[in-house]
C-alpha positions in Angstrom: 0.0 0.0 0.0 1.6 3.3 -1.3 1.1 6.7 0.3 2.9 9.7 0.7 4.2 12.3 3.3 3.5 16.4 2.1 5.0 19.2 3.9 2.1 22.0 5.0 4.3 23.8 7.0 8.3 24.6 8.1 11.9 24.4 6.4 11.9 20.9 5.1 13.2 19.7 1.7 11.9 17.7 -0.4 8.1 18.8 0.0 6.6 15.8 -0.8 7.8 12.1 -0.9 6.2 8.5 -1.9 6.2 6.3 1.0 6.8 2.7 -1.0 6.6 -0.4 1.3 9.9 -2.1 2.3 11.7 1.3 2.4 12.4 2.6 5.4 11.7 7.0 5.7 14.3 8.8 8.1 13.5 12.5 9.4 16.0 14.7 10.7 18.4 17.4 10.6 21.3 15.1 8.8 21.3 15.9 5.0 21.4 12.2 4.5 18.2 11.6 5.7 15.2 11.4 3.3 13.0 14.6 4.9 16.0 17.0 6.2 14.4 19.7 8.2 16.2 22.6 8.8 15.1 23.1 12.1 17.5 23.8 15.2 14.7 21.3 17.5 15.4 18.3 15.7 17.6 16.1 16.0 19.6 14.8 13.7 17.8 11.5 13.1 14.4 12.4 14.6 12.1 9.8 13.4 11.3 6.7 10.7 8.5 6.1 8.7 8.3 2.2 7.9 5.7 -0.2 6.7 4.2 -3.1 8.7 1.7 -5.5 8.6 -0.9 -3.7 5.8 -0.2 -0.6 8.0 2.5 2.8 7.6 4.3 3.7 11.3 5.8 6.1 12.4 8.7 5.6 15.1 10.3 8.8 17.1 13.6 8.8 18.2 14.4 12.9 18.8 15.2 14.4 22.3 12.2 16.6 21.7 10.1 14.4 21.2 7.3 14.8 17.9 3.3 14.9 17.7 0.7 12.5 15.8 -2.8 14.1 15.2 -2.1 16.6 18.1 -1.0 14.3 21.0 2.3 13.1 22.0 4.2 10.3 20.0 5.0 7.8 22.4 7.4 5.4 20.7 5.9 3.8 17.3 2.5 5.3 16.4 0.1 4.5 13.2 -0.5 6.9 10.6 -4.1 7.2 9.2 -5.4 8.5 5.9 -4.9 12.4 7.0 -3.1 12.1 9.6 -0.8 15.2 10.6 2.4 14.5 11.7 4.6 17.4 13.9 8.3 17.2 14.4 10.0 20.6 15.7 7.9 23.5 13.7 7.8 21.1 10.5 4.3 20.0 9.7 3.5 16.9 7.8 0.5 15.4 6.1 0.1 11.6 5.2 -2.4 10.2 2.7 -3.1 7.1 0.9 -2.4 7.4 -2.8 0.2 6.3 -5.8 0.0 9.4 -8.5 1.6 13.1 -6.4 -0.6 15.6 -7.2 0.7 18.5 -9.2 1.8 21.5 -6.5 3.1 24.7 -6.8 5.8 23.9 -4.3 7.5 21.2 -6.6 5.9 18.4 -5.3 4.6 17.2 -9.1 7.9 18.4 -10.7 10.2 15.9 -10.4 11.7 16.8 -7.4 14.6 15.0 -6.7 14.4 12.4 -3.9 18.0 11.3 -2.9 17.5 8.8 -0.4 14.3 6.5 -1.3 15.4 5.3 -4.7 12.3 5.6 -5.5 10.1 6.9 -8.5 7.4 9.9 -8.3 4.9 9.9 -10.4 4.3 13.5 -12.2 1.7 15.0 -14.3 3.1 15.2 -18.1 0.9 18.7 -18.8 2.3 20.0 -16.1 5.8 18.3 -16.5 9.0 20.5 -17.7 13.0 20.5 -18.0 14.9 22.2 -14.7 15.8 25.1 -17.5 12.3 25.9 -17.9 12.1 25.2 -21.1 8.9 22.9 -22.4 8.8 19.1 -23.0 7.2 16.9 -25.4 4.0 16.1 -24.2 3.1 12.7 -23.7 -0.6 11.5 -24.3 -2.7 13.0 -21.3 -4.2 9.9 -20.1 -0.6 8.4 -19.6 1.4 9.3 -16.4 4.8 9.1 -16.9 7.6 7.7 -14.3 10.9 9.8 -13.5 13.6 7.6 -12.1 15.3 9.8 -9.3 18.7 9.5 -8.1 19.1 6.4 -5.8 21.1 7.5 -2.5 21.0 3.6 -1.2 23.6 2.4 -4.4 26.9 2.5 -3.5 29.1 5.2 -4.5 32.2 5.3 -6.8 34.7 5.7 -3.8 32.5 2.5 -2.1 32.9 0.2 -5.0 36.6 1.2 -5.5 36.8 0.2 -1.7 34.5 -2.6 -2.3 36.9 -4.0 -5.4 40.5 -3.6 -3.5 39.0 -5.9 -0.6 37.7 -8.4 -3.0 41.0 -8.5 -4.6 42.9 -8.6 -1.3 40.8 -11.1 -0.1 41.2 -13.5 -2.8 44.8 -13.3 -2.6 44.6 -13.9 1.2 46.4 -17.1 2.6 45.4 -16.8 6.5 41.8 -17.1 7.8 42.5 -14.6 10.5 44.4 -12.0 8.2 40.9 -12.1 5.9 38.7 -11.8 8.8 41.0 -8.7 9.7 40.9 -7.4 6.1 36.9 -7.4 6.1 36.6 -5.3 9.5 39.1 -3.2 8.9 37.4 -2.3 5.2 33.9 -2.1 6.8 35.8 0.3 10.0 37.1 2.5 7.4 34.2 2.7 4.9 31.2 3.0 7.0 32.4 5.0 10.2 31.4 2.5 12.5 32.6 2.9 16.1 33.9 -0.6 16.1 33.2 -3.4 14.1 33.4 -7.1 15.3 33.8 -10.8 14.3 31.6 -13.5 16.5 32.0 -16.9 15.5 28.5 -18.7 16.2 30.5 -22.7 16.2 31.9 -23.4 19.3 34.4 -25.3 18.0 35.3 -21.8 16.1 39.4 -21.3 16.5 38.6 -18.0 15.6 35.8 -16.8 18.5 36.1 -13.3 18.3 37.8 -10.3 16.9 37.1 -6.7 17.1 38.3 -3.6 15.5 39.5 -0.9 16.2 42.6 -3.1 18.2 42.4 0.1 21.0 38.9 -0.9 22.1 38.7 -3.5 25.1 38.9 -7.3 23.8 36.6 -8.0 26.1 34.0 -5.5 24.8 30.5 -7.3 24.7 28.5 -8.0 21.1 25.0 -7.7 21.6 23.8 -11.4 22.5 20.4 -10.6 21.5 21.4 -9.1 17.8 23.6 -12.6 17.2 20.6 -15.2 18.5 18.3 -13.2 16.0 20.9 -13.8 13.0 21.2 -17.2 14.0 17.3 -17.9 13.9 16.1 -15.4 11.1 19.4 -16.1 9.0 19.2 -12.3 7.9 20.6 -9.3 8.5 19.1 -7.2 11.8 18.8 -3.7 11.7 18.3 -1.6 14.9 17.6 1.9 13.6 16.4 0.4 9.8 14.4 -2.7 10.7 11.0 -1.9 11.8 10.3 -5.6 12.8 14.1 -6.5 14.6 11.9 -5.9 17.8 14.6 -4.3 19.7 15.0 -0.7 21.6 17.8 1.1 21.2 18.7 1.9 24.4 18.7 -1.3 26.5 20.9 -3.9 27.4 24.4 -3.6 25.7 23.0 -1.8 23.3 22.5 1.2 25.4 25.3 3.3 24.6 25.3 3.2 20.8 22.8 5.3 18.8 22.8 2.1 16.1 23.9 -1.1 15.5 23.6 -3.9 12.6 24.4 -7.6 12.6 24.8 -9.2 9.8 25.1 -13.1 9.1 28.3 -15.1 7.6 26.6 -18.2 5.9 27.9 -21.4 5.3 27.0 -23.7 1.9 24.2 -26.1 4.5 22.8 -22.4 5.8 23.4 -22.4 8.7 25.3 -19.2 9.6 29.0 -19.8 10.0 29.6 -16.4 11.9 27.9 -12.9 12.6 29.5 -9.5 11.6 28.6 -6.6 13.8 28.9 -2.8 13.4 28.1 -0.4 16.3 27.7 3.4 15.9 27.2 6.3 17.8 26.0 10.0 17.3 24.1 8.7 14.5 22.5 5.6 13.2 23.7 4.2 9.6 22.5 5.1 6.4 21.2 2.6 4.3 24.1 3.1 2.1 26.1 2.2 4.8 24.1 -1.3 5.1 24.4 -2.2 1.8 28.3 -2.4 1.9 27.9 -4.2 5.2 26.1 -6.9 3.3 28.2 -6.6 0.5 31.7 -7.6 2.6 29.6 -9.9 5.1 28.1 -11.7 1.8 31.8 -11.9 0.0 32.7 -12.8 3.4 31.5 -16.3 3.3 32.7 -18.1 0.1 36.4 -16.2 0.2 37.2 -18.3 4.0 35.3 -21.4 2.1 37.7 -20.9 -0.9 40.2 -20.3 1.8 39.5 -23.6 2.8 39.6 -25.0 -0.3 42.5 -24.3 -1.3 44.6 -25.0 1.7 42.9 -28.3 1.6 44.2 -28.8 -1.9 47.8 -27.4 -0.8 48.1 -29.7 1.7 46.9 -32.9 -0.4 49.4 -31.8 -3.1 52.4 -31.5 -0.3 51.4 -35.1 1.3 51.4 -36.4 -2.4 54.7 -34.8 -3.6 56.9 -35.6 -0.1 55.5 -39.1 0.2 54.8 -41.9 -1.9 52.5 -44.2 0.1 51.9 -47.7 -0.6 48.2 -47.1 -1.5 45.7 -44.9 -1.2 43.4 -47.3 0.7 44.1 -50.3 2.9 44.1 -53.6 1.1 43.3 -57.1 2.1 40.4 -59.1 3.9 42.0 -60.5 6.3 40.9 -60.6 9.8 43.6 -58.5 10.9 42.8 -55.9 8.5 39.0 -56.0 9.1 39.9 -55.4 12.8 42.6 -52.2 11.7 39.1 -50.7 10.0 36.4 -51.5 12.8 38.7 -49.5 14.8 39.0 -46.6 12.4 35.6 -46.7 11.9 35.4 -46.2 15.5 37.7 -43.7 15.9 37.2 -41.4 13.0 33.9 -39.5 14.1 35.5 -38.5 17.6 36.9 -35.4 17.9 40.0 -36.9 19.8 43.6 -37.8 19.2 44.7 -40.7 17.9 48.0 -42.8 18.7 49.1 -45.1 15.8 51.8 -47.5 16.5 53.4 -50.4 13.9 56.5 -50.9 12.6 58.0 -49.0 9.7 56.4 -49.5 6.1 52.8 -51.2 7.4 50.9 -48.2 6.3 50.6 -46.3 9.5 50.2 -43.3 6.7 47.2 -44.7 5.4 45.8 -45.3 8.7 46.0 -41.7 9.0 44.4 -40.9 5.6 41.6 -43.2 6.1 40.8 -41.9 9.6 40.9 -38.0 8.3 38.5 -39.4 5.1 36.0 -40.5 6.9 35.8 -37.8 9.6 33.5 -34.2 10.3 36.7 -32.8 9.1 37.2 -34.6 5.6 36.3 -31.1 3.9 39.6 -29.8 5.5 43.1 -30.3 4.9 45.4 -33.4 5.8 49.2 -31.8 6.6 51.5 -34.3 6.8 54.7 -33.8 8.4 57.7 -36.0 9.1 59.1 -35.0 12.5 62.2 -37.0 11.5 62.9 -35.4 8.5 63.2 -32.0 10.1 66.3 -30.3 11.6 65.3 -30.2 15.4 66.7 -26.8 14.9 63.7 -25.5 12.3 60.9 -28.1 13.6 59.0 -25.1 15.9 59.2 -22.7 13.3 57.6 -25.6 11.0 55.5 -26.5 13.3 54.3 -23.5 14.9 55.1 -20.5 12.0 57.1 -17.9 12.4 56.8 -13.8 11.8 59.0 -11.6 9.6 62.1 -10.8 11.1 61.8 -13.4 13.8 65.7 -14.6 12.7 68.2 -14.0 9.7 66.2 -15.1 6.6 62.8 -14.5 7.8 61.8 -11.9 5.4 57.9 -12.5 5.9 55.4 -14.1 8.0 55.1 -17.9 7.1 51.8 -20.0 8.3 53.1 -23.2 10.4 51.8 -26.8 9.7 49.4 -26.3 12.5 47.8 -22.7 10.7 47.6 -24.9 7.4 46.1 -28.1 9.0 43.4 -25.3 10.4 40.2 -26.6 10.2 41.4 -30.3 9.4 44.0 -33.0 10.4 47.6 -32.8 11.2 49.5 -36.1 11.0 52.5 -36.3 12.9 54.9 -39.3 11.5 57.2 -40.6 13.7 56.2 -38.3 16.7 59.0 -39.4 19.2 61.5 -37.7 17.3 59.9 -34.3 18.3 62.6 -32.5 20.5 61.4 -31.6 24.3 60.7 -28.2 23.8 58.6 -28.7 20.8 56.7 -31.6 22.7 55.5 -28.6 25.5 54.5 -26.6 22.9 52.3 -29.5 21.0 51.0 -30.5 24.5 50.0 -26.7 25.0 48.4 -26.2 21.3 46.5 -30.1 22.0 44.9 -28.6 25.5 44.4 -25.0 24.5 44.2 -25.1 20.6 46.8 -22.0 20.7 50.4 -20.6 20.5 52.2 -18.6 19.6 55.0 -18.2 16.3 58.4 -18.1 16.8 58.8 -14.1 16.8 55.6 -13.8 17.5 53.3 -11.9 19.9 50.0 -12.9 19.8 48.6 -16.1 20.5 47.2 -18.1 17.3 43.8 -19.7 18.2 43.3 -23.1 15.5 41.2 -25.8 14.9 43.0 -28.8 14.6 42.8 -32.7 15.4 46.0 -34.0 16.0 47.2 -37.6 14.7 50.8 -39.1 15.7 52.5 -42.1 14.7 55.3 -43.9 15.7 57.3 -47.2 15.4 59.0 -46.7 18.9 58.5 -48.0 22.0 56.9 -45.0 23.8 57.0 -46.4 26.9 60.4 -47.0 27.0 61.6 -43.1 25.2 59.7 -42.0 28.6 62.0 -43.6 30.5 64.2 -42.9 29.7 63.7 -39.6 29.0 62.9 -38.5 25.7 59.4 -38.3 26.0 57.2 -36.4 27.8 54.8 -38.5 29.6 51.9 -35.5 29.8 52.3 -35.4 26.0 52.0 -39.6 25.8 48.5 -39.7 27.7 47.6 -37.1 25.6 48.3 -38.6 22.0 47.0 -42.3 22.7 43.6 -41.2 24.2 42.9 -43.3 20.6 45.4 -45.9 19.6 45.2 -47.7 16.5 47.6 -50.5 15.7 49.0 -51.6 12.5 49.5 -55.1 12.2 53.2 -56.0 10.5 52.8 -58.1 6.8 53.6 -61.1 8.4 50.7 -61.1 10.6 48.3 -60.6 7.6 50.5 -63.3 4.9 47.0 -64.0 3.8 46.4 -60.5 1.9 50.2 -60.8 -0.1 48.2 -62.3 -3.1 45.6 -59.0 -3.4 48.5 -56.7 -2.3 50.8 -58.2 -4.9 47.9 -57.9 -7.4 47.2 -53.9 -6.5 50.9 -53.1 -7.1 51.6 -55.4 -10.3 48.5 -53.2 -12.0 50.1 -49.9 -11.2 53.4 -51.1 -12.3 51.9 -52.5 -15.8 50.5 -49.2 -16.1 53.9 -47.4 -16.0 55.5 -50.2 -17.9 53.1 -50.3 -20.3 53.0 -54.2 -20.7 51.0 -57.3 -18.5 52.4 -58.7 -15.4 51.9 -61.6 -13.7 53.7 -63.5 -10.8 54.7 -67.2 -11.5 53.2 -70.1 -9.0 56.2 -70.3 -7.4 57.0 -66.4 -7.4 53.8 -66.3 -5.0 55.0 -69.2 -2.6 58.4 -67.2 -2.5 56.5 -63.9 -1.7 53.8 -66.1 0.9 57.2 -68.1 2.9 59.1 -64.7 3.0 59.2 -63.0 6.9 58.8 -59.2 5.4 60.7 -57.5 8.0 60.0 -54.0 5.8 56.3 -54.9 5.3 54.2 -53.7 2.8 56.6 -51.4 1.6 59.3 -53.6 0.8 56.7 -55.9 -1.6 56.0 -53.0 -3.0 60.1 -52.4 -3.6 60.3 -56.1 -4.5 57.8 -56.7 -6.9 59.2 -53.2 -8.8 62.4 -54.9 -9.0 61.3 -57.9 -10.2 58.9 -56.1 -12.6 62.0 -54.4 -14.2 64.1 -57.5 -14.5 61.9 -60.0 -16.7 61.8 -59.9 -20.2 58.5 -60.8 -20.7 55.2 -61.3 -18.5 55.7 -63.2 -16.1 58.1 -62.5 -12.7 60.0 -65.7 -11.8 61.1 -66.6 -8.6 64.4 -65.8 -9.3 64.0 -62.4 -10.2 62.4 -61.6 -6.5 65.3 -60.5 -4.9 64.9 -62.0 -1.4 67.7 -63.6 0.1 68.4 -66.6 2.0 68.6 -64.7 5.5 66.1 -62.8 5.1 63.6 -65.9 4.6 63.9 -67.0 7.7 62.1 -66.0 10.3 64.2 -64.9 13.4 65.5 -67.4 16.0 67.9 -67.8 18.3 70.7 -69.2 15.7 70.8 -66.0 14.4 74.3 -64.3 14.8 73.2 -60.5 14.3 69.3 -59.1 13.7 67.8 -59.5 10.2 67.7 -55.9 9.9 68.0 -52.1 11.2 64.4 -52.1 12.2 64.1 -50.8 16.1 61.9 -53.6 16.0 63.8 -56.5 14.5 66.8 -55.3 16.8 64.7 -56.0 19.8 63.3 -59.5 18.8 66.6 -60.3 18.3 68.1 -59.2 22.2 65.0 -61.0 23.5 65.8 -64.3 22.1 69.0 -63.9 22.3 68.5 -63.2 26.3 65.8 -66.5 26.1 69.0 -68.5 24.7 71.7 -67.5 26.9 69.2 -67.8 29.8 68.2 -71.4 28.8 64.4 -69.8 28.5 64.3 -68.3 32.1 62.0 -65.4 32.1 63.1 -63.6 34.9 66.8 -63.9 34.1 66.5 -63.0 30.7 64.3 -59.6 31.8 67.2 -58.6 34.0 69.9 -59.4 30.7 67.3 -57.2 29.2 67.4 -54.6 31.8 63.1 -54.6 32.0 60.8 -56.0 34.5 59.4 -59.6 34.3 55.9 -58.1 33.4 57.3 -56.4 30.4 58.8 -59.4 29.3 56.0 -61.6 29.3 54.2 -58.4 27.8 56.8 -58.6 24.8 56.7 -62.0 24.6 53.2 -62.2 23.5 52.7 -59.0 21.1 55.8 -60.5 19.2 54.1 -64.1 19.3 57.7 -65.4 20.5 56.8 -69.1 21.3 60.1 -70.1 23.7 60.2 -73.4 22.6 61.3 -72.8 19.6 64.4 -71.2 21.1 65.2 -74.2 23.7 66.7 -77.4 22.8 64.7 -80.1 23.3 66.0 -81.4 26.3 65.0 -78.1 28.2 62.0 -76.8 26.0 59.5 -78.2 28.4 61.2 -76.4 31.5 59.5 -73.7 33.3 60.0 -70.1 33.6 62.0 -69.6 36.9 64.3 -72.9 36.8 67.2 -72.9 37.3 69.9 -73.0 34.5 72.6 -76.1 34.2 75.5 -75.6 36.0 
C-alpha cells in the first residue's frame, strides 16, 4: 500500500515524498536523511516512517520528542489517511495514494528524492526540463515515471573500496588476516565505532575479533542481535528494521545510537559467523548497510575458498613428499578388518589418535583413512615427518614464524598447524619431536593456541592432532625422551597396524594392486609365476608392505616378458627366515627386529628363564611376558629339546 508524506508547514526539503513499502523514511536534521528539516529542534535522526503489517508507522527517536494528530508520540504510532504528523515547527501530512498531485511547491515536478530510490509519479501537462524550457507532451491519459537519483547504491569511492577488498581477499592465505581485512574495510568505509567478528560454532578457532585493536577485547557484542541472526538467517537492523523488535537503548545496546548484525553463511545455511557494526551519534545510512552486506556476503565463500585451497595445498604437499603404498588399505584378512572397525570407531571422535606399527605397514594410510571418513574430511590433511626435520627449524615448521623473527625471515610464514586449520595434522614418527617442541604441542593439544616463533599474539586453530610412531613410547619415557603429559595425551585413541607377516593371507591382493600400477607405467602385462607367489607367501617381510612394494618393482623391471619368476624376486636366503635364536646379528636395522633379536638372544643364553632373561634385558618380568606375547615369540622354539618343556623360573645347568 503506497502513500505519501506532504510538507504544509516549516523548512523541510523535499516537500513531498512517496512512502513505498519495504523502504524505510528517516527525518531529521542530517542531510542524509530522506526529509532533512532545517530546524534547530530536531535532532539529527528524529524519526522513521516504515511499513508493517498492511499498515504505515511512524517511530520517534528525537530528544524533543514529535506529535501525531495533536497528542504526543510515544514510541511507534500508526499513521491514518490524513493524519498530521509534527516534528520541531515542521508540519506533515500523510495520505493514501500512488499518483503526487501536481503543486506549486515542486511536489509534481520531479523533485529529486535522494534517499528513497524511488520513483514519483508526475503529471506530463504540467511536467518541464529544470531550465524551464517545455517538453514533449506525452498523451494526457498516460502518467509518466521519472527515475530519481538512488542515494541507497553504492558510490564510486564505495565500490573502488569494495573491489580492492575483493581482490585482497582472494589473494589472502590466512583465515584470521581475511577476517582482519573485512573489518578493517567495513571500519574504514562505514564509520562505524567498532566493528566485530563473532563466530556462532563453538568449536570456532577464531571466537572473536574486534576492530579498532584500541577498544577493550573484552567488549561485549550484543547477544540478542547474534541469536536473532542465527534464527532469522538475515541481517538485523536496529535503527532500519522496523520488525528487529529491539530498543535502542537497552541492554548492551544502550550506549550506541545504532547497530547492525549481519550473518556469515555457510553452503548447509546455517550461519557460519555474525558481523557486527556499532555506531554512535548517528545511526547508519542505508548506504552504509548495503556495503555491510556486501563484505559480510563476500565474506562467506572467500574463508570457504580459503579452505579449499589450503585443503588442496596440503593434499598436493602429502602427495609430492610421500609416496604411500596405496591410497586405501588392502586385504580381507581378519587383521585388516579389525585395523578398519577400529578406524571406523575412531574417526567421528573429535579426539587424538596414537598409531603404532613398525616401519612401512601403512601407518600413513591409517591416518588418511581416519581423516577421510571424519566431520573434518572437507579440511586439509598436513602431513609432516618430524624426522625429516632439523630439530633446529621443527618449531618454526610446526608452529610458524613472523617476519624478522631470525636471519632469513623476510615474511610471516603460516606453520603446519595454521595450514592443518580446520582439518588433520599427522604427525609421523612423533618421538622424534625435541622436548621443547613436545611442551608446545602439549599446550596447542589442551588449548588449541600458541604462539609463532617471533611472535606476539597467541594463534587460536582448529586442529585434530594424529601421531605415529614405530617406537617403544614407553620405553623413550623412561628414559627420557618423551614427555609422559604429551603420551597420555596422544594415545587417548590408539590404532595398531598389524606387521605383513601377521596378515600373509592378503600378499596375493597386495601383490595384485601393485603389479597393475606397475603394468600401467611399464606399459606391458604382469603376472607373478606359481612359485614367485609361494616365495612372496614363505618370505618374513621385516619391511612390510613397503618392501613388496620395492620387491615386486624390481622384479617387474628384470623379466623380459610377463611373467616375474622366482628368481628375479630379490629376497635372500637370511632374510627368509624368520628370526631365532641361531641367528648371529638381527635381520635388519628395524628398532623392532633389533629387539626380537636381544629378546631371544637373552631367552637362549638364559636357557628360557623369564626372569633372568628380563634382568639381561634390563626390564621388569611383566614387560617381558608383555613382549613376549605382542611378538608371538613361542620359547620353545628357542630351547633345545631337552630343556623346551622347563619352566620359567628354573634354574639353568650348572
Amino acid at each position: 500500500m503506497r502513500a505519501r508524506l506532504t510538507v504544509e508547514s516549516g523548512d523541510c526539503s523535499p516537500t513531498t515524498l512517496e512512502l513505498i513499502p519495504g523502504t524505510t523514511v528517516i527525518i531529521g536534521r542530517s542531510r542524509d536523511n530522506s526529509f532533512v528539516i532545517r530546524d534547530d529542534l530536531v535532532s539529527r535522526l528524529h524519526a522513521k516512517v516504515y511499513f508493517e503489517e498492511g499498515k504505515w508507522y511512524v517511530r520517534d527517536f528525537g530528544l524533543n520528542g514529535s506529535k501525531l494528530a495533536g497528542g504526543k508520540l510515544e514510541g511507534a504510532g500508526e499513521l491514518t489517511e490524513g493524519a498530521e504528523l509534527q516534528i520541531g515547527n515542521t508540519r506533515f501530512r500523510f495520505t493514501i495514494g500512488t499518483v503526487l498531485p501536481p503543486t506549486a511547491g515542486g511536489a509534481g515536478t520531479g523533485e529529486n528524492n535522494s534517499q528513497t530510490g524511488t520513483a514519483i509519479q508526475l503529471d506530463p501537462a504540467r511536467m518541464t526540463r529544470v531550465t524551464g524550457a517545455p517538453t514533449r507532451e506525452p498523451p494526457p491519459s498516460q502518467p509518466i515515471t521519472v527515475p530519481v537519483e538512488d542515494d541507497t547504491s553504492l558510490r564510486l569511492d564505495e565500490l573502488a573500496a569494495l573491489v580492492k577488498y575483493m581482490t585482497n581477499a582472494v589473494g589472502s592465505v590466512d583465515a584470521q588476516e581475511l577476517i582482519r581485512l573485512s573489518l578493517r574495510t567495513l571500519l574504514n568505509q562505514t564509520s562505524a565505532t567498532f566493528v566485530g567478528y563473532l563466530g556462532l560454532d563453538p568449536s570456532d578457532p577464531m571466537p572473536k575479533m574486534i576492530l579498532p585493536e584500541r577498544v577493550p577485547i573484552d567488549v561485549p557484542l550484543s547477544k540478542r542481535l547474534t541469536e536473532q541472526v542465527r534464527t532469522t538467517r538475515t541481517r538485523v537492523w536496529l535503527f532500519g528494521d522496523a520488525s528487529a523488535g529491539l530498543a535502542p537503548a537497552s541492554g548492551s545496546l544502550s550506549s550506541f545510537t545504532d547497530a547492525v548484525c549481519l550473518p556469515v553463511g555457510g553452503y548447509s545455511g546455517e550461519p557460519l559467523a555474525a558481523i557486527h557494526a556499532y555506531r554512535t551519534g548517528r545511526p547508519f545510512t542505508e548506504r552504509d548497510v548495503n556495503f555491510l552486506q556486501a563484505v559480510s556476503g563476500f565474506l562467506a565463500p572467500a574463508l570457504e575458498a580459503l579452505r579449499h585451497r589450503r585443503k588442496l595445498e596440503a593434499e598436493n604437499l602429502r602427495l609430492r613428499g610421500s609416496a604411500p603404498v596405496a591410497d586405501e588399505l588392502i586385504g580381507d584378512s581378519s587383521a585388516m578388518m579389525n585395523l578398519r572397525m577400529q578406524i571406523g570407531r575412531a574417526a567421528p571422535l573429535p579426539f587424538t589418535v596414537l598409531i603404532t606399527g613398525e616401519t612401512g605397514a601403512g601407518k600413513e594410510l591409517v591416518a588418511l583413512a581416519l581423516h577421510r571418513h571424519s566431520p573434518r574430511s572437507g579440511g586439509p590433511l598436513v602431513v609432516v615427518n618430524c624426522a625429516a626435520i632439523a630439530p633446529t627449524l621443527l618449531e618454526a615448521e610446526l608452529f610458524g614464524y613472523r617476519k624478522g623473527a631470525f636471519a632469513g625471515a623476510d615474511h610471516d610464514h603460516p606453520g603446519l598447524f595454521e595450514q592443518a586449520d580446520e582439518g588433520t595434522l599427522f604427525l609421523d614418527e612423533v618421538a622424534d619431536l625435541s622436548l621443547e617442541c613436545q611442551a608446545k604441542l602439549l599446550r596447542v593439544i589442551e588449548g588449541k593456541s600458541f604462539r609463532p616463533v617471533g611472535g606476539s599474539r597467541e594463534v587460536n586453530v582448529d586442529v585434530r592432532v594424529v601421531a605415529a610412531t614405530h617406537r617403544d613410547l614407553e620405553a623413550e619415557v623412561r628414559h627420557g625422551k618423551f614427555r609422559q603429559d604429551l603420551l597420555f595425551r596422544l594415545r587417548v585413541i590408539t590404532v595398531k597396524v598389524p606387521p605383513l607377516r601377521e596378515h600373509a593371507e592378503d600378499i596375493p591382493e597386495l601383490s595384485r594392486f601393485f603389479l597393475e600400477r606397475i603394468s600401467q607405467q611399464l606399459r606391458k602385462p604382469l603376472r607373478l609365476s606359481a612359485a614367485a607367489e609361494r616365495k612372496l607367501f614363505a618370505y618374513a617381510w621385516p619391511g612390510n608392505v613397503r618392501q613388496l612394494r620395492a620387491i615386486l618393482e624390481s622384479g617387474a623391471v628384470m623379466t623380459e616378458g610377463d611373467v616375474i619368476e622366482a628368481d628375479l624376486l630379490p629376497l635372500g636366503p637370511v632374510q627368509e627366515a624368520a628370526p631365532t635364536a641361531s641367528a648371529d646379528l638381527p635381520t635388519s636395522l628395524d628398532i623392532d627386529d633389533i629387539e626380537t633379536w636381544a629378546i631371544l638372544r637373552a631367552l637362549r643364553q638364559t636357557s628360557g628363564n623369564v626372569s633372568q632373561a628380563a634382568r639381561v634385558l634390563g626390564i621388569s618380568r611383566d614387560t617381558l611376558h608383555t613382549k613376549l606375547k605382542k611378538k608371538n615369540i613361542d620359547r620353545g622354539s628357542v630351547l633345545a629339546p631337552a630343556s623346551a618343556d622347563r619352566g620359567d623360573d628354573h634354574t639353568p645347568p650348572p
